[in-house]
MARLUM-744907 format. One record per residue (C-alpha): x, y, z. Coordinates in steps of 0.1 Angstrom, whole numbers, plus 5000, padded with zeros to 4 digits. Example, Ala and Ser with C-alpha at 12.3 -4.5 7.8 and 13.67 -1.06 7.14 Angstrom:
MARLUM-744907
512349555078
513749895071
end
This chain:
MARLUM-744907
256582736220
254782646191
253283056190
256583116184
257782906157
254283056140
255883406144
259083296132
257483166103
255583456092
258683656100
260783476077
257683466049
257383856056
261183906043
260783666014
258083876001
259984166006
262784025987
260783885954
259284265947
263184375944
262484235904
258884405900
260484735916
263284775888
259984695862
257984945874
260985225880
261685135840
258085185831
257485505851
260785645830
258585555799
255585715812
257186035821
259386055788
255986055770
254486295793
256886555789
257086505747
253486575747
252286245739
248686115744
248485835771
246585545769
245085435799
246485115812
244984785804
244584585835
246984265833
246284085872
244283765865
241783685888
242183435915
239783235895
241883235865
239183445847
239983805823
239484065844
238184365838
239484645814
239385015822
237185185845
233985005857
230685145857
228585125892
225784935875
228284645863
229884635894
227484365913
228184185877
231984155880
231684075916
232283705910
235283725891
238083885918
241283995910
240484215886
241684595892
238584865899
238285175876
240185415903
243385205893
243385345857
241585705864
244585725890
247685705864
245085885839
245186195860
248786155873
249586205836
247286505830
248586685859
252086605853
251686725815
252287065814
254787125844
258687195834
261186905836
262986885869
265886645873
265386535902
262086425895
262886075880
264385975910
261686095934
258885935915
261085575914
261685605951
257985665954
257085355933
259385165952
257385235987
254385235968
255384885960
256584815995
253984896010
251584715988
253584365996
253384456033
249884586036
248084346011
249784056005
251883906032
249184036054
246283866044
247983556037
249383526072
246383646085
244683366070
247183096082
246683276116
242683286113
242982886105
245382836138
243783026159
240482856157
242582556165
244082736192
240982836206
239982486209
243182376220
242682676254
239382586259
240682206263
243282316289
241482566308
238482336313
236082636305
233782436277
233082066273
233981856243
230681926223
230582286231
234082366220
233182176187
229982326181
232282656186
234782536164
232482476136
230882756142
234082936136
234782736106
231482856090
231683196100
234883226076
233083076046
230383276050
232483596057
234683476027
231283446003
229883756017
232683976008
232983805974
228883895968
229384245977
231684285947
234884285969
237684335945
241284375947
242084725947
245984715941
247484595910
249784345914
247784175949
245283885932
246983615948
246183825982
242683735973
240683776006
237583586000
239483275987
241683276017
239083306040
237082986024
240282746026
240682866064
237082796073
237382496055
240682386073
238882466105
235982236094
238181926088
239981946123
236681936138
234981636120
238181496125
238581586162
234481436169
235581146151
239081046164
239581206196
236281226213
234380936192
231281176193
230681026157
230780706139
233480626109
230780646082
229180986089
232881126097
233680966064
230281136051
231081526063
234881496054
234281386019
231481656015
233481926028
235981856006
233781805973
231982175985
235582305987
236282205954
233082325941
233582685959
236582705936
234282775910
234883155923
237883145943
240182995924
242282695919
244282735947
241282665967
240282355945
244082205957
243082265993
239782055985
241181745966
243681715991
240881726020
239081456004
241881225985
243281246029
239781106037
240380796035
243380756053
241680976085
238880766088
239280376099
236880136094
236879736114
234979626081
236479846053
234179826021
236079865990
232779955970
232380275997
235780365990
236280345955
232580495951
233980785969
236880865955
235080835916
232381085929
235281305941
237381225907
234281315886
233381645910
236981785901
237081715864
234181915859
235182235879
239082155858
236982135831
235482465835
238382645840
240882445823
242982355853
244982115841
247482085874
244482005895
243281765868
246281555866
246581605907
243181435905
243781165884
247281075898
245381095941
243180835921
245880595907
247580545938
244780465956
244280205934
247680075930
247780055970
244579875974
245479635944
248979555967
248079576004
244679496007
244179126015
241178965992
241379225963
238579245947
238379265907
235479415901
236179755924
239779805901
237979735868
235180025881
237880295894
239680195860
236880245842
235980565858
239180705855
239080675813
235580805814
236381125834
239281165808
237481095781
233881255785
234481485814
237881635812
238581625772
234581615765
233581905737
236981995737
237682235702
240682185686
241482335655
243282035643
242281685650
245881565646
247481815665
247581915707
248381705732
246781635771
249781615797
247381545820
246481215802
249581075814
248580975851
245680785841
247780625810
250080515835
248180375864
245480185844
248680035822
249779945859
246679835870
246179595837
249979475842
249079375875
246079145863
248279005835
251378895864
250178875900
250178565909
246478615925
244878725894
246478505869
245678185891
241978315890
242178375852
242078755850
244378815824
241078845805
239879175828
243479305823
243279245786
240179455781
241679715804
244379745777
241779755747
239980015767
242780225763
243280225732
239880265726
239780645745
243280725726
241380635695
238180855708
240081105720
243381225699
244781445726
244881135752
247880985732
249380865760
247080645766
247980475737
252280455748
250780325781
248980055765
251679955736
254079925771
251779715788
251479445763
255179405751
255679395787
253379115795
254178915763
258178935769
257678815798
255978485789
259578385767
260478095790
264378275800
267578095782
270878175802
268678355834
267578145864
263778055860
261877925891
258477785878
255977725908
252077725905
252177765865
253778085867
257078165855
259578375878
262578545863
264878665894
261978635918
259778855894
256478685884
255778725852
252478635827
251978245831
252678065794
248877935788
246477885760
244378205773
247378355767
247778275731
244278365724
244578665744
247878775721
246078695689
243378915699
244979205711
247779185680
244079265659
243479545678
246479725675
246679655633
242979745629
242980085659
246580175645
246080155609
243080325609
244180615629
246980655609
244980705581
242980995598
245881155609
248381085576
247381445564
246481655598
249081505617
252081295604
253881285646
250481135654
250180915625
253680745627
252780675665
249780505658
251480305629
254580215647
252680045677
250479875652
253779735636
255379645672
252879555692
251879225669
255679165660
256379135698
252978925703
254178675675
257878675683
256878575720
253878315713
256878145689
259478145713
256777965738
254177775723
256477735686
259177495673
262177695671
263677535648
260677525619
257277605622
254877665595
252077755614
253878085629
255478115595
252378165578
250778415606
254078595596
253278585562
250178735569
251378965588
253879065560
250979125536
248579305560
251579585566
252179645529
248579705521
248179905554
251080115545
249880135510
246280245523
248080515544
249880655519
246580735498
245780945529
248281175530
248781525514
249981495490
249381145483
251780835484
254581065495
256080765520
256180955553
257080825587
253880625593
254680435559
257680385567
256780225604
254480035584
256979855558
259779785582
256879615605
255979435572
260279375568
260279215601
257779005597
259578905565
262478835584
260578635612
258778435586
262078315567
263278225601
260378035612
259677855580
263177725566
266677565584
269677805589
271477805552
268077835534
266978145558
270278365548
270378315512
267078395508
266678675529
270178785512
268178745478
265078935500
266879265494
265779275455
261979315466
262179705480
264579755454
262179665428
259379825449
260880175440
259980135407
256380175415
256780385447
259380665460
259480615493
262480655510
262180345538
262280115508
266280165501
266880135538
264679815543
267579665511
270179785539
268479635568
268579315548
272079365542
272379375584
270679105588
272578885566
276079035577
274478945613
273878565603
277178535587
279278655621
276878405642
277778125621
280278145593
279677805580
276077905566
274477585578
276877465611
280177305607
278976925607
276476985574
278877155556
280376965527
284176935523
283976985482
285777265467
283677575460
280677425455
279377405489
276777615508
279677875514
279077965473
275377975479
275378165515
277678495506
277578435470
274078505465
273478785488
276478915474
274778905436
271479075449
272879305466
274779425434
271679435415
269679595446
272379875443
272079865405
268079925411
268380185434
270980375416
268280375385
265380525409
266380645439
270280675442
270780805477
272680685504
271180365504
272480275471
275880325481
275180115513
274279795489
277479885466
279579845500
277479515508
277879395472
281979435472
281879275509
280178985505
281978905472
285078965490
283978725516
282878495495
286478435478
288178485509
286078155528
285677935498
289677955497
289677905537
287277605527
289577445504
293077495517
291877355553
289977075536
286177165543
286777325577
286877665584
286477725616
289577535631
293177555622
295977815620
296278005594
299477945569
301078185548
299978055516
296578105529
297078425534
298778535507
295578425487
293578655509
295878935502
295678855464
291878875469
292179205489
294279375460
292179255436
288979385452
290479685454
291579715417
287479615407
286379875431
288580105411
287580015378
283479995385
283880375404
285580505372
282380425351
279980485381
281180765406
280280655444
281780805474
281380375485
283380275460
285880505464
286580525500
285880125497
288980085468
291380235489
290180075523
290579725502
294479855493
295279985528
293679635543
295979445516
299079675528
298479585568
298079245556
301779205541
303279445571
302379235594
301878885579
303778875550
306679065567
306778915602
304478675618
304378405588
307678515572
309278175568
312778325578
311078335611
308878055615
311277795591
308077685573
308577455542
309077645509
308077355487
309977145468
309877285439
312577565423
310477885411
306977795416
306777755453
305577955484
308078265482
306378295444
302978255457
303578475492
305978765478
306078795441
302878765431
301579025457
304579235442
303779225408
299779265420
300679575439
302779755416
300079735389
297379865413
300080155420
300480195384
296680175381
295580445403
298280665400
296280965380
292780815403
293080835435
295581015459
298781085455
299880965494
297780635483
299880505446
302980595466
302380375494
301580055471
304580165452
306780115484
304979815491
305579645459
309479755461
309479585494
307779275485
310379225453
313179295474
311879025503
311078765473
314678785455
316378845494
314678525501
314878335470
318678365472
318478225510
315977935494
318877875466
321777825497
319677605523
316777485507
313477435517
313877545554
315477845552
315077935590
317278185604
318477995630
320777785600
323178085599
324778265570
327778115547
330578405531
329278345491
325278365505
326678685519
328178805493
325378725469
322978965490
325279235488
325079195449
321479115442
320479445465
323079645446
321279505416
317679555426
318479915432
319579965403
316779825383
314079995406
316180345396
315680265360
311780185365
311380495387
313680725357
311080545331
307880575349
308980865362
308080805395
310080975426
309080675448
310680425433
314180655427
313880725467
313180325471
316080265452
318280495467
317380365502
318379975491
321680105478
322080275509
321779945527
323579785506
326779995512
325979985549
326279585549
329379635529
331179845552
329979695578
328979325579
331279215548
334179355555
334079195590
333078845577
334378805542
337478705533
340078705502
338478765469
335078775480
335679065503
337479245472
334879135447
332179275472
334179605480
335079615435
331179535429
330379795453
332480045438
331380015407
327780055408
327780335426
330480505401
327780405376
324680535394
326880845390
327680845356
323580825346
322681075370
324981345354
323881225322
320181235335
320681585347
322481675316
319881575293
316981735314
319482045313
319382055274
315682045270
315182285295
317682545276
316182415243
312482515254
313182815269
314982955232
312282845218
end
């Protein structure tokens, strides 16, 4: 049965191989067309450079091969022998002079294509199924001898072994009597190789089988021959290729797990698998074999990572040693005397397994429970300075340097003692949602202190070296020495710190502050050309912003820490009087962020119960006022040196913060010192509206003397919020028709003034105002607006007159109110015709001519249904005659315009 499924194997490998030459067929039929079209235009052909690389991943060899070199070139197979080349050379001189045939093409492609055929089936597929056959078939043998009785257990071992070195021998013999690969295209067929790995295969089934089944042999010497034929596997790769070297490290990586020991030293292990790590760095490092390299290191990380979890008593010292090992075959074996052409350029993809399990392993001494009750966090600590230490050494290994940034903002989050998570504290250590994390000690403060130095002084420096080679590499190494320390300080705060003020951490903040500038400044001296302000400045400076930030927080209460890191958005403003780096505008809009963040937390400034109830000056002035003045003059700066798009970011944080700064100083004083309760009335809002309007009309005005895109889109966003804000407000949901709210008491100078006409006359000047400076579609719509807003003010002024200072809707309508709105909207329409005729503005004549329109449609319809006697003919007379009016000064209108058209055109 299990013959079978072999043959059915090899059977279904044999057509997949068929089947991936159907590609190098169509090549070849496409390059013999070429060859033939030269041949018969008299050309000169070149003989062919060879192209297979040899199964050792060396060059092979180029044209023909002299006898005397070939005993030279016998170690590097694969290569094609000189009868390939003198082969096509004399195909071409022989088919050089005959006469073109047509049917020649097609015979020579169906040639090539057997040719090629035949070559998969004869070379390839052959020799690697017989080598998978050669491998089974000593296991076989064994496997007869076992059931037929015909050989004892030690005999059919020795045999088996026998077998096994017979193949490595044959495989080694071939190789030294300058076996080569005699058809183009069959290196991976390569017989020597494949005859290695199946002696090899054979050699590990029967140390196995002496050790498992029979027991002929101890655990220690089976452990002894299986690691050493695997390290001699790998070796023997040396001249048969990397495939080979895979069949090796597997072999011995397996080890391990085929061997059982009742007293398992971890030393023996961990000795054995660094002497295996080691043996296959230096044969990767030979040929550059970076896929068995990174197979190496990863077989070695999981080791460790499962002895470190299910081996009970781990024991420190044997991770520290495989750790160690690991970084020193990275750094002096694999990467050792490695040329680059650059020292800030290339990078080591293989790096990334050992980054990644040493970050493991040194996360795993930072928040086990076992090694932080013994105090390791030390060992782990070091583990993540070593690391940094061969990125530093070594440029290529960056990822050793990710790995170890990860590890410690990892470790130091987690010692933040959780807010709104369950925590369950047992045996000093903190667990977040059954997770242990780092426990909250002084080792760990010290620990944080030191490795925050590390990072600054390892990151600064390198950045420094690399600022001209390498700016990618440079602005790493600077932003983990910015973020690294800020999340070590923001996390020693939260748990050893008073939150609420602490000089201490405000002053290691300060220092932080000042150590980022300088570092940044030292960087920039570095690059090429100088003090440009690349990335790695700019990781610098916002490190040095955030520390800024952190400091205000830590050292002053909530209202002093947003007005002055409101006022904080000067410094890189002024900064860019000296230097022209870009980061400094946007560190003025990260301020900006931060304050508009503060504000949404807690509108009050300093918390509802410490805010005084005296009119405007209160910490409301103070908290948006301020930032609201330095961000004008930040903009102001910028504009003067930089003037990019940070500048307009300030001029939008200037206008919003003085906009806010109106709007909740009068919140302040019309709800008597509290603004974060209460409904909102309509005279409150109609100040708000007043504000928005006006905002808009400053916008406006500053734009006109100082173009900005901000302040333009920003004007008109101020008039379209101020137009939303009467729709719906004004209009509807605080209209006092609808909500019977008091007027006031007193005749002209009351709500209706404050809530309609005053918006009305501040929206038609705005109209008026932008009418030749911004869109056409935008003056129309305040226009409207306006219109509206006088026609609500005199519809409800006349209700106000009738029913006093309720005038709810709900009181109903008397027959001389009635008529009195059909009058006063004949009259507004007319006088909103003569303003649009003098200002010459179509809106208002279409406003005008829509109120009319109503007002004839509440004549026909409403009054003549519920007036009676002389006010339903006074209403039908009034009617009448403005509308016979209207007409008159149209015709006249049209008249006139018709006489100075005729006049111009005779002239």
């Amino acid at each position: 049965m299990f013959e079978s499924l072999i043959g059915l194997v090899a059977i279904i490998a044999l057509f997949v191989i068929i089947s991936r030459q159907q590609r190098r067929i169509g090549l070849i039929e496409r390059e013999l067309g070429a060859l033939r079209s030269l041949v018969l235009s008299g050309a000169p052909v070149l003989p062919p450079q060879a192209k297979e690389p040899a199964a050792n991943d060396s060059k092979p060899a180029d044209g023909a091969i002299p006898p005397a070199a070939a005993a030279d070139m016998a170690a590097s197979p694969g290569a094609e022998t000189a009868a390939v080349a003198s082969a096509t050379e004399a195909e071409a001189d022989t088919a050089a002079p005959s006469a073109p045939e047509p049917a020649q093409p097609a015979a020579a492609a169906k040639a090539a294509r057997q040719s090629d055929v035949e070559t998969a089936l004869g070379t390839r597929w052959a020799v690697w199924v017989g080598g998978i056959a050669l491998a089974l078939g000593g296991l076989f043998l064994i496997r007869y001898t076992i059931e037929a009785g015909i050989f004892g257990p030690r005999v059919r071992l020795a045999m088996a072994a026998a077998l096994g070195l017979v193949l490595v021998a044959g495989g080694e013999f071939i190789r030294r009597t300058g076996f080569r690969v005699p058809v183009q295209g069959a290196a991976g067929a390569y017989i020597p190789a494949i005859l290695t790995a199946a002696g090899a295969f054979i050699l590990f089934g029967t140390v196995y089988a002496a050790y498992s089944i029979y027991g002929f042999i101890g655990p220690a010497l089976a452990f002894t021959l299986l690691g050493a034929i695997g390290v001699a596997t790998i070796a023997a790769s040396l001249v048969h290729g990397q495939a080979l070297a895979g069949v090796g490290l597997l072999g011995a990586m397996v080890t391990p797990l085929l061997v059982a020991s009742q007293a398992p030293n971890p030393w023996s292990l961990f000795g054995y698998l660094a002497i295996v790590l080691a043996a296959t760095g230096v044969i990767a490092r030979i040929r550059d074999w970076r896929l068995l390299m990174a197979a190496a290191f990863v077989a070695t990380g999981i080791w460790t990572i499962f002895y470190m979890t299910e081996a009970p008593g781990t024991n420190l010292s044997v991770i520290l040693f495989i750790d160690v090992v690991t970084l020193a075959v990275l750094a002096f074996v694999w990467l050792g005397r490695r040329s680059e052409a650059v020292a800030g350029t290339g990078f080591d993809w293989p790096s990334i397994a050992p980054g990644f399990f040493d970050a493991l392993s040194a996360l795993a001494l930072f928040v086990d429970p076992v090694f932080a009750a013994a105090g390791d966090a030390l060992q782990g600590a070091a583990l993540i300075v070593a690391l940094v230490a061969v990125a530093l050494y070594r440029p290529r290994a960056l990822a050793l340097l990710h790995a170890a940034g990860l590890a410690t903002v990892l470790v130091y989050l987690g010692i933040i003692p959780p807010t709104t998570v369950a925590a369950d504290f047992s045996g000093g250590a903190l667990g977040v949602d059954g997770v242990p994390v780092a426990a909250s000690d002084a080792l760990m403060l010290r620990i944080g202190i030191a490795l925050g130095l590390v990072f600054i002084g390892a990151g600064f420096w390198a950045a420094r070296r690399f600022a001209a080679p390498g700016w990618l590499r440079a602005a790493t190494w600077a932003a983990w020495s910015a973020v690294a320390p800020l999340v070590i300080l923001l996390a020693l705060w939260f748990t050893f710190g008073n939150l609420d003020r602490d000089l201490a951490y405000a002053a290691a903040a300060a220092v932080l502050v000042g150590i980022f500038v300088a570092g940044g400044e030292w960087i920039a001296r570095g690059e090429a050309p100088p003090l440009t302000g690349g990335a790695a400045i700019s990781f610098a400076l916002a490190g040095a912003a955030i520390a800024g930030l952190l400091m205000l927080h830590m050292a002053f209460g909530s209202g002093w820490t947003t007005i002055l890191l409101g006022a904080a958005a000067v410094v890189p403003a002024l900064a860019t009087r000296w230097r022209s780096y870009p980061v400094l505008g946007w560190i003025s809009v990260g301020a900006v962020i931060a304050v508009l963040g503060r504000a949404a937390f807690d509108p009050t400034i300093v918390g509802a119960e410490f805010l005084s109830k005296t009119p405007v000056f209160n910490w409301l002035l103070l908290g948006y006022g301020v930032p609201a003045l330095a961000f004008g003059f930040a903009a102001w700066q910028l504009a003067r040196t930089t003037n990019g798009r940070p500048r307009l970011a300030m001029e939008a944080g200037a206008a919003l913060f003085a906009l806010l700064a109106v709007a909740m100083l009068v919140r302040h004083a019309m709800h008597g010192g509290v603004i974060d309760s209460g409904s909102m009335t309509l005279a409150e809002q109609a100040i708000y509206t007043l504000i928005a309007i006006g905002a808009g009309a400053i916008l406006v005005a500053i734009d006109m003397r100082s173009p900005s895109s901000v302040l333009r889109y920003g004007s008109m966003a101020a008039g379209v919020l101020s137009v939303a804000f009467i729709v719906i407000r004004h209009f509807v949901v605080l209209n006092p028709l609808l909500t019977d709210e008091s007027t006031g008491g007193i005749p002209v100078f009351n709500l209706l003034f404050l809530a309609y006409l005053l918006p009305a006359v501040a929206t038609g000047a705005l109209a008026l105002y932008t009418r030749d400076k911004r869109p056409k579609w935008y003056a129309a719509m305040l226009a409207v607006v306006a219109a509206v807003l006088a026609f609500v003010y005199a519809t409800l002024s006349v209700r106000r007159l009738f029913k006093g200072e309720f005038i709810g809707l709900w009181s109903g309508l008397g027959q001389l109110e009635t008529y009195t709105y059909s009058a006063l909207w004949l009259a507004i329409g007319v006088v909103l015709l003569t303003a649009g005729v003098w200002l010459k503005s179509q809106v208002l004549r279409i406003a005008s001519a829509a109120l009319i329109a109503v007002a004839v449609l509440k004549v026909f319809v409403f009054d003549m249904s519920e007036l009676e006697g002389v006010l339903r003919a006074l209403s039908f007379i009034g009617l009448g005659a403005v509308l016979i009016g209207i007409g008159l000064f149209y015709q006249r209108l049209l008249t006139r315009a018709a006489k100075e058209k005729l006049e111009t055109s005779n002239s």
